[in-house]
C-alpha positions in Angstrom: 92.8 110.5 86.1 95.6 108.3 86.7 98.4 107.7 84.7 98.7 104.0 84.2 102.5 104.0 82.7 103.9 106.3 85.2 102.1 106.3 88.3 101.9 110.2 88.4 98.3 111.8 88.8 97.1 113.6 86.6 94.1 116.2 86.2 92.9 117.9 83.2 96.0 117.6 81.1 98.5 119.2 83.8 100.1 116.8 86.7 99.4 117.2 90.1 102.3 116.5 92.9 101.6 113.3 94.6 101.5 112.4 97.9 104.6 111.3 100.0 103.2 107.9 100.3 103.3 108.0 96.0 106.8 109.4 96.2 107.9 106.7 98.6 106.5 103.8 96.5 108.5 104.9 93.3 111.9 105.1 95.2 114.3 102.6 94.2 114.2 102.2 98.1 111.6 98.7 99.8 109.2 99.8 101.7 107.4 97.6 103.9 103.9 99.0 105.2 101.7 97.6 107.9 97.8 97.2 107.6 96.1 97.2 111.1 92.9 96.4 111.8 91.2 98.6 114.7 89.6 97.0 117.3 86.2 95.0 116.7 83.2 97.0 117.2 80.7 95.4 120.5 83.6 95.7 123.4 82.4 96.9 126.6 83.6 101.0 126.8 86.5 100.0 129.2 87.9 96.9 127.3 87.2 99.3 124.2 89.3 102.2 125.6 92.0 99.8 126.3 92.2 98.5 122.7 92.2 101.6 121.4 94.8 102.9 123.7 97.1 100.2 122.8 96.3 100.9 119.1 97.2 104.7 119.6 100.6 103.1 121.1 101.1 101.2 118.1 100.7 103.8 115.4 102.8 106.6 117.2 106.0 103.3 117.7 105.2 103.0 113.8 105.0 106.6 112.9 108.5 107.2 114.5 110.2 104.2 112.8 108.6 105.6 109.4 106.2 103.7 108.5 103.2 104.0 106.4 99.9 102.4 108.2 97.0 100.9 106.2 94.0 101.2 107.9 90.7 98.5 108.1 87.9 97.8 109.8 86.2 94.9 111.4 82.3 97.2 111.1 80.6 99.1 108.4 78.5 102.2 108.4 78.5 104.4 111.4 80.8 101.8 113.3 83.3 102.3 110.4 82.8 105.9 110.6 83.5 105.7 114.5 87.2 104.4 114.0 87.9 107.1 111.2 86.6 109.5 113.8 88.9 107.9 116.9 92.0 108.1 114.2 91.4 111.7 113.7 90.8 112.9 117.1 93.7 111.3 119.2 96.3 111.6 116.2 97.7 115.3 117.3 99.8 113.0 119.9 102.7 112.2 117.3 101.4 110.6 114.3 101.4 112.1 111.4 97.8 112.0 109.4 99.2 111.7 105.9 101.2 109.0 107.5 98.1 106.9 108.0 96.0 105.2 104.7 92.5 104.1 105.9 90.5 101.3 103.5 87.1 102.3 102.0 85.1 99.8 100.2 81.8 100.2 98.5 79.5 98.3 100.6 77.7 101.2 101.7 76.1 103.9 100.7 77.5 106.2 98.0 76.3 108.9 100.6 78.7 107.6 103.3 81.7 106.9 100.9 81.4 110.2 100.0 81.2 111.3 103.5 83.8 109.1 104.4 86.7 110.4 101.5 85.4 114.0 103.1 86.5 113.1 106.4 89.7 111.4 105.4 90.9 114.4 103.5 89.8 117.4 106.2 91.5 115.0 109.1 94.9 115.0 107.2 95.1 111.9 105.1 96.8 111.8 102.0 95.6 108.3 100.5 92.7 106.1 100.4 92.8 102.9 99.3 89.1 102.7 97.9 88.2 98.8 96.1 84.9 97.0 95.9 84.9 94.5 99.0 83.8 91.0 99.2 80.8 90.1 97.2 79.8 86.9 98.5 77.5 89.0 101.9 75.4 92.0 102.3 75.5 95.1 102.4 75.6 95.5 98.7 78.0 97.3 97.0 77.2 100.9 96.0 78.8 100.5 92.9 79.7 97.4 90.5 83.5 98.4 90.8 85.9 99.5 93.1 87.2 102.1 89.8 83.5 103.6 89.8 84.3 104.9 93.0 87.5 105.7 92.9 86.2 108.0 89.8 83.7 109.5 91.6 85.9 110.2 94.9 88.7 111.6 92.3 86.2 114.3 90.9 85.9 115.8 94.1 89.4 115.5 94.9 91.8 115.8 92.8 94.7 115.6 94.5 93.7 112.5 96.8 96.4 109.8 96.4 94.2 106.5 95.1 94.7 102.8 96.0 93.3 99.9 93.9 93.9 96.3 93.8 94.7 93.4 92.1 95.1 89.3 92.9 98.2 87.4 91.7 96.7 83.9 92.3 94.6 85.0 89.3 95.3 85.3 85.3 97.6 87.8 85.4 96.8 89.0 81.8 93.4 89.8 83.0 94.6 91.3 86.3 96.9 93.5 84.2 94.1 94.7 81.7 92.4 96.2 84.6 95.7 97.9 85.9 96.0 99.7 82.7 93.0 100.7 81.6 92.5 104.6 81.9 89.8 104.4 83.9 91.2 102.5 86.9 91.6 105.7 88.3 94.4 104.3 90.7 98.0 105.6 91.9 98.9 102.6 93.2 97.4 99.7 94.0 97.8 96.3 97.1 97.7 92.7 96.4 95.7 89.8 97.6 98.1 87.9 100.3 101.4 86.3 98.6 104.0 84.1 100.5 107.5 82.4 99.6 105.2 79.7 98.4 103.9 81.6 96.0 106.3 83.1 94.0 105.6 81.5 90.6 102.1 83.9 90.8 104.0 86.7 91.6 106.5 86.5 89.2 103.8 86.0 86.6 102.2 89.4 87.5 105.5 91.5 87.7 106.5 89.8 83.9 103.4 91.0 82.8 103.3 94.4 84.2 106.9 94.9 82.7 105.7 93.5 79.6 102.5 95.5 79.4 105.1 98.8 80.7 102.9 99.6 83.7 104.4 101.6 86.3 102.0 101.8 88.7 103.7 101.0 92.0 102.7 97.6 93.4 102.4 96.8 97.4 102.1 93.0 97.6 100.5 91.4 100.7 102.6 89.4 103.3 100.4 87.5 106.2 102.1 87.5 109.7 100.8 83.5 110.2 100.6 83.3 114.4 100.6 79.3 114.6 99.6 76.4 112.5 96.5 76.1 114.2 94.2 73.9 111.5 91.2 75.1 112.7 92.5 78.9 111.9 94.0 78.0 109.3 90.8 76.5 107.6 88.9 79.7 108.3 91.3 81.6 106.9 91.3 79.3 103.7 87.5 81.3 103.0 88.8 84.2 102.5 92.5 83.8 101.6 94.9 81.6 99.3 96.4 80.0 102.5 99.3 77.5 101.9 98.1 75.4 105.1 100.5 72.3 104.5 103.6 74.6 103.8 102.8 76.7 106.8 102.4 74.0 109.0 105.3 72.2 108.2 107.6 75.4 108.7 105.9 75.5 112.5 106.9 71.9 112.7 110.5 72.6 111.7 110.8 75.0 114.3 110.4 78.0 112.6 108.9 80.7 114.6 106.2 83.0 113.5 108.3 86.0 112.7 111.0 83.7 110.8 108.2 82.3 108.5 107.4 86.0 107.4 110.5 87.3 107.1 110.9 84.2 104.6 108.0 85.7 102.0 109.6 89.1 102.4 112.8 88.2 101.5 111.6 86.0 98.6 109.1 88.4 97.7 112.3 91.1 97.6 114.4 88.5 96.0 111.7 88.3 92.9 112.3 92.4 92.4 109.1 93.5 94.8 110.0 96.7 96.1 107.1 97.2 98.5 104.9 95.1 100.7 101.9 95.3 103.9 102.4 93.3 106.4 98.8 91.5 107.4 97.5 90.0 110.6 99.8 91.8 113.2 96.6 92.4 115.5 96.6 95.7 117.3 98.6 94.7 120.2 101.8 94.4 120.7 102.6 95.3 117.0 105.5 97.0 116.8 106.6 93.8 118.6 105.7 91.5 116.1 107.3 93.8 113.2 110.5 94.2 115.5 111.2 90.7 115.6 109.8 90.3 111.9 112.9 93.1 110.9 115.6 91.0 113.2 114.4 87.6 111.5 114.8 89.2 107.9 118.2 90.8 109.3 119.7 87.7 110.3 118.5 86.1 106.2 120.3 89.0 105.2 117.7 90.7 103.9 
């Protein structure tokens, strides 16, 4: 089980070294992450070699500027299973396994998550980041909770470096309770998306954390926010706390995309977050996008 007010994992009374990732999100260093999402499942086999190509290019450009990669998915199931297996066999290139984190939820089967923590671990991979998944569509959940299966995924091993997660935007009390309980069975854990217009939620969260003396090491979410489109940005309003009249006025200033993320991360950093994802950076041209992300923040002085 996890260790709530240390971070450090621990099984059957004795600790267990962590993963590089864990040691990396306790230094006193930031650490800014990226979470890709591979390309969707349905391309034709050419435009679906190209994509992945390009995604291979982007993880070894990551991998030598070292940085950790999160790792969704657009499909569930045996589509899921596909990108795991893509990751795994094209890796030996230059990119370190343990350097990549891949996402499980539980809307499958617990067969499959099982499966799917097996393959993770025998292809190198030092983390998961295992949490329930949205409720609001099928396929069901295999479990109420994303701890259930982080519980069952630690039993068979051990020494697998856990991710939860938690939302600021909600009562951070609450949120906190579910951090420290014994049974969250998480090393660390990521955030719902956070900007520089939400820093009264964050702020909220890391008071109550450092109240509560829980030192389980956040990541907080930072969306890379490609235009002010309002028909993108009202999509993106069902499934994230999107701050559309901020963001759009910040486009209308003449900010450019990269400058209005750099803007959260220095905020974010400013509010004592040590570690953030970067979300939305699309699979091509990545390293791109973060490049200019990094000058933007460098010229802030962040």
């Amino acid at each position: 089980m996890s260790d709530a007010t240390s971070g450090r994992l621990v099984e059957t009374g004795r600790e267990v070294r962590g993963s590089a990732l864990l040691a990396r999100l306790h230094a006193p260093e930031p650490t800014i992450t990226v979470e890709l999402r591979p390309p969707r499942s349905g391309l034709s086999y050419a435009a679906g070699m190209d994509a992945w190509i390009d995604m291979y290019h982007t993880l070894e450009r990551l991998a030598r500027d070292d940085r950790y990669i999160f790792l969704t998915d657009n499909a569930v199931d045996a589509a899921e299973e596909e990108s795991l297996g893509h990751v795994a066999a094209n890796l030996a290139r230059g990119v370190p396994a343990s350097r990549i984190v891949p996402f499980l939820t539980a809307k499958h089967s617990l067969d499959y998550c099982m499966m799917f923590a097996r393959r993770a671990v025998s292809g190198g991979c030092e983390a998961l980041a295992v949490v329930g998944g949205d409720t609001t569509g099928p396929p069901p959940r295999c479990v109420e909770h994303g701890y259930q299966l982080r519980d069952l995924i630690r039993c068979e091993f051990p020494s697998l470096t856990l991710g939860g997660w938690a939302n600021p935007h909600a009562d951070p009390a609450v949120q906190v309770d579910y951090i420290a309980r014994g049974d969250f069975e998480a090393d660390f854990f990521l955030t719902q998306i956070v900007s520089h217009h939400s820093l009264p939620a964050v702020e909220r969260l890391l008071e109550e954390l450092d109240r509560r003396q829980v030192r389980i090491p956040a990541i907080f979410g930072v969306f890379f926010y490609r235009s002010a489109n309002p028909g993108t940005l009202r999509r993106l309003s069902r499934f994230l706390p999107i701050p559309a009249e901020q963001i759009t006025r910040e486009f209308a200033a003449g900010a450019s995309a990269a400058e209005i993320c750099a803007r959260s991360i220095r905020a974010l950093q400013g509010a004592g977050v040590r570690n953030i994802y970067l979300a939305n950076l699309g699979f091509r041209r990545v390293d791109r996008r973060y490049r200019a992300i990094m000058r933007a923040l460098e010229e802030m002085g962040g």
